[in-house]
DSSP file (Angstrom, degrees, kcal/mol; ACC not computed):
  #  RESIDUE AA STRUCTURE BP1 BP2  ACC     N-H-->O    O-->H-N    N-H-->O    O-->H-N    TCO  KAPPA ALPHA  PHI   PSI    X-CA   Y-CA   Z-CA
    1    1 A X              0   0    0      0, 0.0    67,-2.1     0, 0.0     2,-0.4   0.000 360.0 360.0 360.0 146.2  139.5   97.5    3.9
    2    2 A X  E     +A   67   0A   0     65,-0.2     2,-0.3    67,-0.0    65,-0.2  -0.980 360.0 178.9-125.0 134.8  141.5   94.4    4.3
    3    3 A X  E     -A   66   0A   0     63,-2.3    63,-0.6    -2,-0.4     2,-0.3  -0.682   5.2-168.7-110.6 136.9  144.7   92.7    2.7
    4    4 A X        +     0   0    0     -2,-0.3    61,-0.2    61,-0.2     2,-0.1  -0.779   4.1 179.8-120.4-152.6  146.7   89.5    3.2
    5    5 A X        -     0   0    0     -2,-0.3     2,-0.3    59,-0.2    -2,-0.0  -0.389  27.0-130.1 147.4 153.3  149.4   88.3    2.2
    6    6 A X        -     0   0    0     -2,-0.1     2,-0.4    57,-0.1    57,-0.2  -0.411  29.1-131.2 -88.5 139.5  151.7   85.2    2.4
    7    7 A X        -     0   0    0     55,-2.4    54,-1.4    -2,-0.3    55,-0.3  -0.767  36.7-173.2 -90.3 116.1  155.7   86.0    3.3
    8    8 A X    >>  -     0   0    0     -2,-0.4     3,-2.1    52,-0.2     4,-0.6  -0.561  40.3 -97.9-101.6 151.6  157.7   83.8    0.4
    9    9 A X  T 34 S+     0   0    0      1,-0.2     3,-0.2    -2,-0.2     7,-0.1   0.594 120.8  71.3 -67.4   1.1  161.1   83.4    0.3
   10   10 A X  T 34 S+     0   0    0      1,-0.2    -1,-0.2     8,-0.0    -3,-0.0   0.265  91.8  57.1 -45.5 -30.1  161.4   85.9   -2.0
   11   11 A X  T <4 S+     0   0    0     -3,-2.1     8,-0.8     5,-0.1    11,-0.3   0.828  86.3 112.9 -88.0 -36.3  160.5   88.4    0.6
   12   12 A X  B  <  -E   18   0B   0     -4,-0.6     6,-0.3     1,-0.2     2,-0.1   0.434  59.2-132.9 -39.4 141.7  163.4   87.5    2.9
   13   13 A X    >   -     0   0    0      4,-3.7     3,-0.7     1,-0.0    -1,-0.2  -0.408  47.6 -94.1 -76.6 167.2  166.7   89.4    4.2
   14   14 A X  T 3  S+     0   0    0      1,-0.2    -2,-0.0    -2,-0.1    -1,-0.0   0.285 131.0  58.7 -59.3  -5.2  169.8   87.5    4.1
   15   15 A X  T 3  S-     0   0    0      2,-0.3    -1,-0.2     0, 0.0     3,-0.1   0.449 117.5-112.8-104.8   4.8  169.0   86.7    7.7
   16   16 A X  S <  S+     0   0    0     -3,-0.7    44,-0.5     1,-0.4    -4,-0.2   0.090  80.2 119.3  27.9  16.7  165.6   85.0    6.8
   17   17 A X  S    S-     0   0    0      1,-0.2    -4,-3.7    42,-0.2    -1,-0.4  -0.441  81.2 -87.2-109.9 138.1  163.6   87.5    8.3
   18   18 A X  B     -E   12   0B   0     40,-3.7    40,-0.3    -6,-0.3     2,-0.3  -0.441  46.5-116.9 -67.7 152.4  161.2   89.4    6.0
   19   19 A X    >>  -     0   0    0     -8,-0.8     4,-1.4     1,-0.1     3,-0.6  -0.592  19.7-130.7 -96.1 148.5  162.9   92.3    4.5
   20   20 A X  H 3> S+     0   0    0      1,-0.3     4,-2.2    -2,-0.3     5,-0.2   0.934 101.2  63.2 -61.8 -63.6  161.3   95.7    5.5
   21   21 A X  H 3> S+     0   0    0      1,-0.2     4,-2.4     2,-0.2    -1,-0.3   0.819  98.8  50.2  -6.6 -70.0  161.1   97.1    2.4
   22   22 A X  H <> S+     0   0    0     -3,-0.6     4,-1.2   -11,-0.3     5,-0.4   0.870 118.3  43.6 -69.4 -31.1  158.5   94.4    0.9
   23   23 A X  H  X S+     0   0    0     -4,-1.4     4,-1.0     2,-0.2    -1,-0.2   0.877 115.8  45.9 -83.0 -17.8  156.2   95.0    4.3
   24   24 A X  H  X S+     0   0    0     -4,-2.2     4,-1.9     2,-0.2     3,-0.5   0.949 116.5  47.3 -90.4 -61.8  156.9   99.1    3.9
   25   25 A X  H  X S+     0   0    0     -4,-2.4     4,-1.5     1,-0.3     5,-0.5   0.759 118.0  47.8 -51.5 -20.4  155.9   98.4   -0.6
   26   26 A X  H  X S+     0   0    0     -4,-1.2     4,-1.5     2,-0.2    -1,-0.3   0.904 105.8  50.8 -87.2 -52.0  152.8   96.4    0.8
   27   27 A X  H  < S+     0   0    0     -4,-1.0    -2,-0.2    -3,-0.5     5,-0.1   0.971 114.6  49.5 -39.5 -74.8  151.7   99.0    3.2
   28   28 A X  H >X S+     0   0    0     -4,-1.9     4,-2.2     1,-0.2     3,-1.4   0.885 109.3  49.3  -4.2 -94.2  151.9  101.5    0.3
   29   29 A X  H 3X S+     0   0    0     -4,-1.5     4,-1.6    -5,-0.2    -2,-0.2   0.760 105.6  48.0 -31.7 -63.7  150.2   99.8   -1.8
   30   30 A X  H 3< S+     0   0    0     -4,-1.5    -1,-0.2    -5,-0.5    38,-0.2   0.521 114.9  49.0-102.5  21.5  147.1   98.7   -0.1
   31   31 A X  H <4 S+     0   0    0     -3,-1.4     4,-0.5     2,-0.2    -2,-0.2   0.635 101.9  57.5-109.3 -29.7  146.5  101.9    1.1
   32   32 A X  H >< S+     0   0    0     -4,-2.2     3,-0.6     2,-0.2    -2,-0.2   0.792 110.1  52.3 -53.5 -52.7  147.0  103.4   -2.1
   33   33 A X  G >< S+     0   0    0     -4,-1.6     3,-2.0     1,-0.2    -1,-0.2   0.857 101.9  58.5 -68.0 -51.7  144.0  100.9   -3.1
   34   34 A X  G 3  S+     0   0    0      1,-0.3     3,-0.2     2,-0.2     4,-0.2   0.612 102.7  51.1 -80.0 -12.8  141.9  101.9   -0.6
   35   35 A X  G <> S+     0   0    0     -3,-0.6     4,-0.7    -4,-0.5    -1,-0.3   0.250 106.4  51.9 -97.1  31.8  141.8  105.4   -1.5
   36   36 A X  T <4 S+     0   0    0     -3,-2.0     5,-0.2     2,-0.2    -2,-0.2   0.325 104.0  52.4-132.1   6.8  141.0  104.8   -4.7
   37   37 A X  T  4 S+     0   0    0     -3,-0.2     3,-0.4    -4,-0.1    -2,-0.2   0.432 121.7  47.4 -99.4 -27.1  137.8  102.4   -3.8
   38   38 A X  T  4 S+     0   0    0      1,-0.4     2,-0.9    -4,-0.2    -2,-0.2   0.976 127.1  19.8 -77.9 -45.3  137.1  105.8   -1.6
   39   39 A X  S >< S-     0   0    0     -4,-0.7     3,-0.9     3,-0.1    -1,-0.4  -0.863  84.9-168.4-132.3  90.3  137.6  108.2   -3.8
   40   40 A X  T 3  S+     0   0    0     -2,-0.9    -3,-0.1    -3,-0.4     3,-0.1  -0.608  75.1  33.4 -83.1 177.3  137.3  106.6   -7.4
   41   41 A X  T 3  S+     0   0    0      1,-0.3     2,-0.2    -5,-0.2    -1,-0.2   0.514  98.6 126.1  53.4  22.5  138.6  108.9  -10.7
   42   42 A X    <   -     0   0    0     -3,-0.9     2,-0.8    -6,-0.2    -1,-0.3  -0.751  58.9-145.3 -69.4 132.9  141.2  110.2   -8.2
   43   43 A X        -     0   0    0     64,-0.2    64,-1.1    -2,-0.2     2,-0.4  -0.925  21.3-168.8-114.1 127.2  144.7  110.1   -8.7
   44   44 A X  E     -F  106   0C   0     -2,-0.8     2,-0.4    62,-0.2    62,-0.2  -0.856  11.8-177.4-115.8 145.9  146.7  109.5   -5.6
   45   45 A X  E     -F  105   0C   0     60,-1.9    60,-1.1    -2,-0.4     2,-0.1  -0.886  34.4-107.0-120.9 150.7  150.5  109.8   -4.8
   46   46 A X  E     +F  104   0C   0     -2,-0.4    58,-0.2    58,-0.3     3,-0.1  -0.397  35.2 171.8 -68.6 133.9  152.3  108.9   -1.4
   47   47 A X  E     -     0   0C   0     56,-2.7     2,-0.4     1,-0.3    57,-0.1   0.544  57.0 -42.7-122.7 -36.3  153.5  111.9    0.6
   48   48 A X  E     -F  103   0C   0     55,-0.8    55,-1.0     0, 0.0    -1,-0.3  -0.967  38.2-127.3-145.3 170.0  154.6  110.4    3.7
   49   49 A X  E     -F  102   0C   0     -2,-0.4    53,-0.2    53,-0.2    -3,-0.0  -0.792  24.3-132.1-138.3 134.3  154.1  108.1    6.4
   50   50 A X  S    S-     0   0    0     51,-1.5     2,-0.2    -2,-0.3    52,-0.1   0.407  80.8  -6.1-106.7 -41.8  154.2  109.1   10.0
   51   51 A X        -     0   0    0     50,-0.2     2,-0.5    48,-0.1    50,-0.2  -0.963  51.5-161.5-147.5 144.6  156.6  106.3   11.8
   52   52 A X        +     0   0    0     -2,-0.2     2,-0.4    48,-0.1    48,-0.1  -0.979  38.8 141.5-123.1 127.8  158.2  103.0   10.2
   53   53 A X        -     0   0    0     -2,-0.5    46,-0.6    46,-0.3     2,-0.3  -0.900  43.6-137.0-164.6 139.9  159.1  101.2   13.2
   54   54 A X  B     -B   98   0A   0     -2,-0.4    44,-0.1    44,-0.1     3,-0.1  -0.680   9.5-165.1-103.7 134.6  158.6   97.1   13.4
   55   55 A X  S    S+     0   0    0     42,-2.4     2,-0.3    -2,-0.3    43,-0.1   0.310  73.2   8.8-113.0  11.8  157.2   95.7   16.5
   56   56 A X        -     0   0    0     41,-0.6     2,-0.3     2,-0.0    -1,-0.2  -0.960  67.6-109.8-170.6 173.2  158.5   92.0   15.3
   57   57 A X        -     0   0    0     -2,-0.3     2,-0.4    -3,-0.1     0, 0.0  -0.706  34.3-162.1 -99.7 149.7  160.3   90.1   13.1
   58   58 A X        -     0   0    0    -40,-0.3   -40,-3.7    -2,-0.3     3,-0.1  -0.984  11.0-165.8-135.8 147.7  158.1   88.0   10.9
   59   59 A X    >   -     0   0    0     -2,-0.4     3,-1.1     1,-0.3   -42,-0.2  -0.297  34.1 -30.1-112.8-155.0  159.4   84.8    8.9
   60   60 A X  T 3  S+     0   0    0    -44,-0.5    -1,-0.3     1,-0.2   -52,-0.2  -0.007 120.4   6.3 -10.0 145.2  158.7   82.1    6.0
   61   61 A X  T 3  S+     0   0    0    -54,-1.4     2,-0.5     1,-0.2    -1,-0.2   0.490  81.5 150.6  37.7  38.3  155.3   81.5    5.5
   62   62 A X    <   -     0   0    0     -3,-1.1   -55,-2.4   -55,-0.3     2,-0.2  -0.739  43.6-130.8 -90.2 142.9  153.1   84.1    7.8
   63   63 A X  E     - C   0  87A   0     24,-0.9    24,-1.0    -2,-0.5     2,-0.4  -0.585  30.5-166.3 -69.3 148.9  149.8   85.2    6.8
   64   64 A X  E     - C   0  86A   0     -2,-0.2     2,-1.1    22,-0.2    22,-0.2  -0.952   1.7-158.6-128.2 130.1  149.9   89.1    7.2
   65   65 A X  E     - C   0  85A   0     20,-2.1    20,-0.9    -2,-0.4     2,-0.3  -0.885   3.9-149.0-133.3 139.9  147.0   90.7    7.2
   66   66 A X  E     -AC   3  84A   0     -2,-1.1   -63,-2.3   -63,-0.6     2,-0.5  -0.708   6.8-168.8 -93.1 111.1  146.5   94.4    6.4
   67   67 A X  E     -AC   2  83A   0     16,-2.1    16,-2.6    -2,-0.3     2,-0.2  -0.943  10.0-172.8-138.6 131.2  143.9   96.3    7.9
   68   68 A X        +     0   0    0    -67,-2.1     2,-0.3    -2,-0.5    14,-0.2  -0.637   7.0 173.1-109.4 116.9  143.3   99.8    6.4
   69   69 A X        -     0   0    0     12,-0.4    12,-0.1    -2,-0.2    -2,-0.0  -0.421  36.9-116.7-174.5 107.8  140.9  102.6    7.5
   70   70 A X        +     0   0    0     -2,-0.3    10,-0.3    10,-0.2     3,-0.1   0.492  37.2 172.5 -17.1 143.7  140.5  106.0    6.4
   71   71 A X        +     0   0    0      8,-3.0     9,-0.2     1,-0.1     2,-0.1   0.758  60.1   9.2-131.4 -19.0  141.5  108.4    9.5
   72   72 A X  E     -G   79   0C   0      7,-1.6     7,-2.4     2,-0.0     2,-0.6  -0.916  53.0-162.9-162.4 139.2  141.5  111.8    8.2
   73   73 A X  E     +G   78   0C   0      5,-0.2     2,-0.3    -2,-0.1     5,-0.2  -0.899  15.2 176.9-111.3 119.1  140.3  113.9    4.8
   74   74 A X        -     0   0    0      3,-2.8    42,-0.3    -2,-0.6    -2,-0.0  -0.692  54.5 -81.2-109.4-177.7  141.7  117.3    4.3
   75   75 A X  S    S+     0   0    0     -2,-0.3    41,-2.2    40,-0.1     3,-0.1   0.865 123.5   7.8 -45.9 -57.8  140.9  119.6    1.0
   76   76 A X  S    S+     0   0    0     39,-0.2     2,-0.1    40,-0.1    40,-0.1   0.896 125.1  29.0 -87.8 -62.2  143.8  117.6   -1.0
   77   77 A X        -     0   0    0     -4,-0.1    -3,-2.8    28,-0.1     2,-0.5  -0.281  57.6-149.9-123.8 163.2  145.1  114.8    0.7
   78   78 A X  E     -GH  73 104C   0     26,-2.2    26,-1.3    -5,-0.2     2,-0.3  -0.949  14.2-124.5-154.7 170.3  144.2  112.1    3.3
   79   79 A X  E     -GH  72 103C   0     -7,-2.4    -8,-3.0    -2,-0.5    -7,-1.6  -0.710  13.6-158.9-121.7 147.1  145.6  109.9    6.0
   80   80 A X  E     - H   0 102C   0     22,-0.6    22,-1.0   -10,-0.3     2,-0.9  -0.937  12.3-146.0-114.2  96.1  145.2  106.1    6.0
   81   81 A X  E     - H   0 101C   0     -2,-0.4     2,-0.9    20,-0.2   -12,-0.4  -0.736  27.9-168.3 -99.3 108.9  145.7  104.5    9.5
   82   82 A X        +     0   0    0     -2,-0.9    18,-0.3    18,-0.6   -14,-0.3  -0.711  12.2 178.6 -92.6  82.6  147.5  100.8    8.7
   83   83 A X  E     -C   67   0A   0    -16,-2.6   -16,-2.1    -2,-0.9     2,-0.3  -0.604   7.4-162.2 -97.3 175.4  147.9   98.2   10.9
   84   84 A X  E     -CD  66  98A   0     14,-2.9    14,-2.2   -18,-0.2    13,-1.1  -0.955   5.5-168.3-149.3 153.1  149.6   94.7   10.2
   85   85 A X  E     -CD  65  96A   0    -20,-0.9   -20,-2.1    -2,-0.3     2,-0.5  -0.948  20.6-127.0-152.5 132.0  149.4   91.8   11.8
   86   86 A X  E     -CD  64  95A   0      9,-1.7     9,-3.1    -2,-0.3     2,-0.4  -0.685  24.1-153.6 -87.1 111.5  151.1   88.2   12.0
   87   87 A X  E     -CD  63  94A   0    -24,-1.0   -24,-0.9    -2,-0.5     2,-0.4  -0.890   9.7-146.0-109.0 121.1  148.8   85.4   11.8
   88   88 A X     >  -     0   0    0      5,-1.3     4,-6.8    -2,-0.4     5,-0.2  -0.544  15.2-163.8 -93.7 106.1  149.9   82.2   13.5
   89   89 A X  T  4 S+     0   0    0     -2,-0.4    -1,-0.2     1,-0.2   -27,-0.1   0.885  85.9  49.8 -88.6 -13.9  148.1   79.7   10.9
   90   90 A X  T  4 S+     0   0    0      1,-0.1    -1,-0.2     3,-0.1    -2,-0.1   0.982 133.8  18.6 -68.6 -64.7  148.3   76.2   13.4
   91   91 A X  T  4 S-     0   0    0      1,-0.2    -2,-0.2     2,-0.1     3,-0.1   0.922  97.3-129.4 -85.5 -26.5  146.7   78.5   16.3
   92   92 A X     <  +     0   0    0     -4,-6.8     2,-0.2     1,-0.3    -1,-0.2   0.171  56.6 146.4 105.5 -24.6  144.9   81.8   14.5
   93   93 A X        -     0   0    0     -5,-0.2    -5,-1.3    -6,-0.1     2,-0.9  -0.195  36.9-139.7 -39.4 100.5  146.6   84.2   16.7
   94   94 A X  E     - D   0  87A   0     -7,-0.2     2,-0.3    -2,-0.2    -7,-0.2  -0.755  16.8-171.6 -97.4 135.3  147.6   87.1   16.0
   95   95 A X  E     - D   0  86A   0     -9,-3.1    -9,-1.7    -2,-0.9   -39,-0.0  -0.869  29.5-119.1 -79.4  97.7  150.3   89.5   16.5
   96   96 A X  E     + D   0  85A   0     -2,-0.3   -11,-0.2   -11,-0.2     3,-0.1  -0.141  38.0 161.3 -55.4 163.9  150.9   93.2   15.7
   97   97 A X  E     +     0   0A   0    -13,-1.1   -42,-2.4     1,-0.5   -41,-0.6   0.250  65.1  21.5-138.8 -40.9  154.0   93.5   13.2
   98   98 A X  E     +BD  54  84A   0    -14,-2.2   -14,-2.9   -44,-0.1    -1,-0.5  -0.998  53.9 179.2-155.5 151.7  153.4   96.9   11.9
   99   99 A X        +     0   0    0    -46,-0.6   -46,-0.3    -2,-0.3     2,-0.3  -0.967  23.1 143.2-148.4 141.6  151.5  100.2   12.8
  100  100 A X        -     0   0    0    -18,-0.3   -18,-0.6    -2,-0.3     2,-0.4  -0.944  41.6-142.9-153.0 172.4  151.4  103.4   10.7
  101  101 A X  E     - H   0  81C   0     -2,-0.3   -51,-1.5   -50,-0.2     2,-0.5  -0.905  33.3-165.9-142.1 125.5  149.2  106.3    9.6
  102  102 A X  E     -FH  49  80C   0    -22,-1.0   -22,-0.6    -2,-0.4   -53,-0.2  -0.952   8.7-140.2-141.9 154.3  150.3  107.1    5.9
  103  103 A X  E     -FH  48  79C   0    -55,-1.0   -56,-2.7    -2,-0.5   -55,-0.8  -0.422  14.2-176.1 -88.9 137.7  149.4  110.4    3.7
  104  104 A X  E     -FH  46  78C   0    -26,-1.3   -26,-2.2   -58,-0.2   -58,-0.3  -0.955  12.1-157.5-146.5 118.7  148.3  110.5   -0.2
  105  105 A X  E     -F   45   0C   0    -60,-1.1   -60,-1.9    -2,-0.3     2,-0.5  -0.415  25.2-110.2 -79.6 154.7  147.8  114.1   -1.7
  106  106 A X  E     -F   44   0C   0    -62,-0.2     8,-2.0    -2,-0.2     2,-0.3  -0.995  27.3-155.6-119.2 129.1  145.5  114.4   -5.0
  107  107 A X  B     -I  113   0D   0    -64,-1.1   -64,-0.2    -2,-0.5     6,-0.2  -0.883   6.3-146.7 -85.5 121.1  146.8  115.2   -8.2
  108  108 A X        -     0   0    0      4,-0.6    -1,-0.2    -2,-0.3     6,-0.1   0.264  52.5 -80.5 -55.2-169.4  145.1  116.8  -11.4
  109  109 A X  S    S+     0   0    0      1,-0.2    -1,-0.1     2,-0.1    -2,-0.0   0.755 133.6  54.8 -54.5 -36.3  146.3  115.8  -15.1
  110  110 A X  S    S-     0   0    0      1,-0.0    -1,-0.2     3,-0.0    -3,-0.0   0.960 124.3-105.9 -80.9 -48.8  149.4  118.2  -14.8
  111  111 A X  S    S+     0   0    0    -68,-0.0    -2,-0.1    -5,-0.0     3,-0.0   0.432  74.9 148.1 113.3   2.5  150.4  116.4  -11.6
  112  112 A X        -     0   0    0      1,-0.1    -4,-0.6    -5,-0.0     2,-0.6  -0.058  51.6-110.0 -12.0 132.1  149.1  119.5   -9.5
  113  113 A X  B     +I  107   0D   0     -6,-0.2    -6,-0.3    -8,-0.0     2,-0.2  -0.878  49.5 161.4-101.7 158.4  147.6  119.0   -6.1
  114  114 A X        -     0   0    0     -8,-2.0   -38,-0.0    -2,-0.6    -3,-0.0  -0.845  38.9 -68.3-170.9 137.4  144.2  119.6   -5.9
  115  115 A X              0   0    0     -2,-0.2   -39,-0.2     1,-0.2   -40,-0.1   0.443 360.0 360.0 -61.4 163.2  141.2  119.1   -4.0
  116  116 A X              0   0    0    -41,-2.2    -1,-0.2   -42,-0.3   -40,-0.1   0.508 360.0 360.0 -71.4 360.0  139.3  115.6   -3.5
């Protein structure tokens, strides 16, 4: 699966640098979506993610684009391998930004884990 999204000034630290946070809620998020195009009438919740560690700073107005792909299924939960990348819109280039593997157990009605 695949994301983008545009870095606003809204996203920014005080230093102008996009703030970690919004790229770590994004991450989340559109990984969260992709197991839930896998696995529909699933409910899934975030249990971890494996490293948060930036391999650049990204500013105003970068493309980022999110690319998502299952990596492992166990009896409840499964791993998400996430990369991100900074797309340079004059040349097309791209950069990694961000690299992760993150984990989402399934939960029954009760909020139980339980198998996929």
């Amino acid at each position: 699966m695949e994301n983008h999204k545009l870095v606003l000034p809204q996203h920014l630290n005080q230093y102008g640098y996009l703030f970690g946070g919004n790229l770590l809620k994004w991450v989340d998020e559109y990984a969260w979506i992709a197991a839930v195009h896998d696995y529909p009438g699933r409910h899934f919740v975030t249990i971890g993610l494996d490293r948060v560690t930036f391999h650049r700073s990204v500013r105003e107005g970068v493309i980022l684009r999110f690319d998502i792909q299952q990596s492992k299924q166990g009896d409840s939960s499964v791993d998400y391998r996430v990369k991100v990348f900074a797309e340079d819109s004059v040349t097309g280039e791209e950069e990694s930004v961000f690299t992760t593997t993150i984990t989402f157990v399934c939960l029954d009605e009760r909020g139980n884990k339980t198998s996929i």
